[in-house]
N, C-alpha and C positions, 0 to 999 in steps of 0.2 A: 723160766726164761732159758735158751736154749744160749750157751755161750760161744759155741761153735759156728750158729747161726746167726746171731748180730755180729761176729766179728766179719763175718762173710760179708753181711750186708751192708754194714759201716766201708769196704773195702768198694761195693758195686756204687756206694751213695757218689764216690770220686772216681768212677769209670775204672777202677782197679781191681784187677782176677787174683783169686787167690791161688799160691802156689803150695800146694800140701807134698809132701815129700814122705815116701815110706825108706824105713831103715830096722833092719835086723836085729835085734835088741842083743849087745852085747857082740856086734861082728865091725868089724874086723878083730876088734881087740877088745876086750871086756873093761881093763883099766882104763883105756885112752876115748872109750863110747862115748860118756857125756862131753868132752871137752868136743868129740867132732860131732855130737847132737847141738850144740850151743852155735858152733863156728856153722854148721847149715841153716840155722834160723838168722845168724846174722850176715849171713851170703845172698839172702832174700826169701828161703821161705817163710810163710805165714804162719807153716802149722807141722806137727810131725805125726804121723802112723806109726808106731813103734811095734812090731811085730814081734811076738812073743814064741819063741821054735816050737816047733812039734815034729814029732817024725815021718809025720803021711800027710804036706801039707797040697791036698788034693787040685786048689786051682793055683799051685805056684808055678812055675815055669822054673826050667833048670835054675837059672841065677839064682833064686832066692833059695829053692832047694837045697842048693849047697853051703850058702849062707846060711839058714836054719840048722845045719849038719855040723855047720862050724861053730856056730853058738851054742848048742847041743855041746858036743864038746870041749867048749868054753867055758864048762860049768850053768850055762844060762838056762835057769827055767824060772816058773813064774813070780817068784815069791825074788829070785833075782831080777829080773826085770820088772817089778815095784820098786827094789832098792835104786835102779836106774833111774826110773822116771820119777822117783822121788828126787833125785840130784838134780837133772833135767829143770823141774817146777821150780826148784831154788835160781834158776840163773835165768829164768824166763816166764814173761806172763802172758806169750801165747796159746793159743790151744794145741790138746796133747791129746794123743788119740793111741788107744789100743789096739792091735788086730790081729785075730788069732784063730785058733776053730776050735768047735764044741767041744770035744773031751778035754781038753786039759782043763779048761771052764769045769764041766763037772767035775774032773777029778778032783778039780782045789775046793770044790764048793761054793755054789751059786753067790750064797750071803755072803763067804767070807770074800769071795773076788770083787764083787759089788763094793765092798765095804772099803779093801784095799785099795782099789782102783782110787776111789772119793780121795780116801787118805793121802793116798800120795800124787793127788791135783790131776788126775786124767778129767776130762771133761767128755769124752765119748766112746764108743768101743765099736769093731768092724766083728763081727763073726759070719763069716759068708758062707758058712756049713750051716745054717739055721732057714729054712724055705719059709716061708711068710706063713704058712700053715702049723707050724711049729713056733711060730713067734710068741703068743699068747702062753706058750706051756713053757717055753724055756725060761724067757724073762720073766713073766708073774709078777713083776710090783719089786722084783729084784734091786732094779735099776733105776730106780727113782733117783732122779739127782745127774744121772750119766744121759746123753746122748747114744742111740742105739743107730745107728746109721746101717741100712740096707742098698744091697745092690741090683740095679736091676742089669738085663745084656739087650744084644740086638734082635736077640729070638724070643722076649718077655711081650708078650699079647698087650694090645691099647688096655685092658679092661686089669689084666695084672700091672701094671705100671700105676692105675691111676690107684689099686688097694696098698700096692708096696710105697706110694710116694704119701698116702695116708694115715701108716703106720711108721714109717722112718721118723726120725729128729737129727737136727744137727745138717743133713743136705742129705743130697739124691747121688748115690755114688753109681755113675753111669761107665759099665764097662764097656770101650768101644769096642769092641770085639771079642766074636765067641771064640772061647778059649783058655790057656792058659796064662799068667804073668808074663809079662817079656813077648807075647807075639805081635809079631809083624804086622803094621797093617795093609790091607789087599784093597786098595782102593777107598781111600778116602773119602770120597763123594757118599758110598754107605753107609759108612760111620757117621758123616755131617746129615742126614738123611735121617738116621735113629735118633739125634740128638733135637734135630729140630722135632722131630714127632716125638720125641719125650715133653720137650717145653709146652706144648701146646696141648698136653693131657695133664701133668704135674704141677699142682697150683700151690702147694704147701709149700713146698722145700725148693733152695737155691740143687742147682746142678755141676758136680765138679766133675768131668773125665778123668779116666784112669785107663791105662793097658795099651800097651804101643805105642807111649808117648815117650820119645826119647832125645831130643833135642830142639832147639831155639825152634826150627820153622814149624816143627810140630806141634808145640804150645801156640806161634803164630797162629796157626791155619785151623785151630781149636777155640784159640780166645773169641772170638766176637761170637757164639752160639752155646756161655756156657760161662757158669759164676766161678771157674777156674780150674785147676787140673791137678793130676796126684801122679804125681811118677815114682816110680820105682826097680824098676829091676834096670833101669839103665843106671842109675846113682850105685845099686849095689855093685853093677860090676865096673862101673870104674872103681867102685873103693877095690875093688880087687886086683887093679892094674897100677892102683894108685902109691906115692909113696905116702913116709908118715906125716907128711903138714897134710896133704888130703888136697894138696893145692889145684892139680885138674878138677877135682869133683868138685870143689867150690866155686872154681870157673864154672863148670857145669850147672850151677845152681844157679849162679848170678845172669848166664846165658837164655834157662828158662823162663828167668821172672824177667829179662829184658825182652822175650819173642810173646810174651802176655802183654807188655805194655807198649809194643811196637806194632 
């Protein structure tokens, strides 16, 4: 049983979208992480992404780049960001989610990430450097017990959409647009356009947007075509503008899960 996915669903049974929220594992501040991972799930998200640095992190867009850069030299790498999200499961029995890309994954070694992840209560993992054709050799039976959640874009073919929503678990991470983190979106009507034609090809998995989604009206104008939304490079950079209670960005959170249920 997919734990990421009945929570999604128990959320849709009461007309309620979930709000997943991505965060730099160990940014702004390494000490002070878990207290502001905890105060984001109790500001309204359902669920955390916790991104794990790397130094070529290929579909990130500036904000998170520099985030990653700053964790990096934070000390943050993987085996530190287990001891996080091991803190994290202690103050919360939401779902907890990884995301990261492939080499560091090998570098630590398939089994032993699999094994730590479990360990320290992650419930699923993003790797969006892994093509659906590589899926089978990367995973192998690795991740038994984890949700592997795949991504599809706006330029992913009817017939690739319906193999990658057949091999995902945990939901259907739909990027609205082609590109990197943090861009802009050019016409909305598009993006609603892909999403509708994902639902009506994708029958396994719930669907949550992600990428260019950065404030209330934007989760607005997302909610009714889609089991909820993932932001992120807007939450990083305000924690970048932010002071230390984090108090705009938590506005910021409370604002997206009220333009979900508005």
């Amino acid at each position: 049983m997919s734990i990421i996915a009945d929570y999604i669903s128990q959320k849709s049974k009461t007309n309620e979208k979930a709000l997943s929220v991505f965060l730099t594992a160990g940014f702004p501040n390494k000490d002070s992480f878990v207290d502001l991972a905890i105060k984001i799930l109790d500001s309204g998200a359902d669920m955390l992404e916790i991104g794990f640095p790397f130094s070529d992190p290929l579909a990130d867009g500036p904000v998170i780049q520099h985030s990653s850069q700053i964790a990096i030299e934070n000390g943050i790498n993987l085996k530190e960001t287990f001891n996080l999200v091991r803190k994290i499961r202690e103050g919360t029995e939401k779902p907890l989610i990884m995301m990261g890309y492939a080499n560091p994954v090998l570098s630590y070694g398939m089994n032993k990430f699999a094994n730590d992840a479990k360990s320290a209560g992650v419930n699923g993992v993003i790797i969006p450097d892994v093509p659906i054709e590589e899926y089978d050799n990367f995973f192998n039976g690795h991740f038994v017990g984890l949700d592997t959640i795949l991504l599809i874009t706006p330029t992913t073919s009817n017939d690739r959409i319906k193999a990658i929503d057949e091999k995902s678990s945990g939901f259907l991470y739909c990027v609205s647009v082609s590109g990197t983190t943090g861009a802009q979106q050019k016409g909305k009507s598009a993006s609603l356009d892909f999403i509708k034609r994902t639902n009506l090809i994708a029958k396994k998995n719930n669907t949550l947007v992600g990428f260019g989604i950065s404030n209330e009206n934007d989760a607005r104008a997302f909610a009714p075509y889609c089991q909820g939304i993932i932001v992120g490079s807007a939450v990083i950079k305000s924690l970048m503008n932010d002071d230390k209670s984090y108090s705009n960005t938590l506005k910021l959170i409370a604002a997206l899960k009220k333009g979900l249920s508005s």
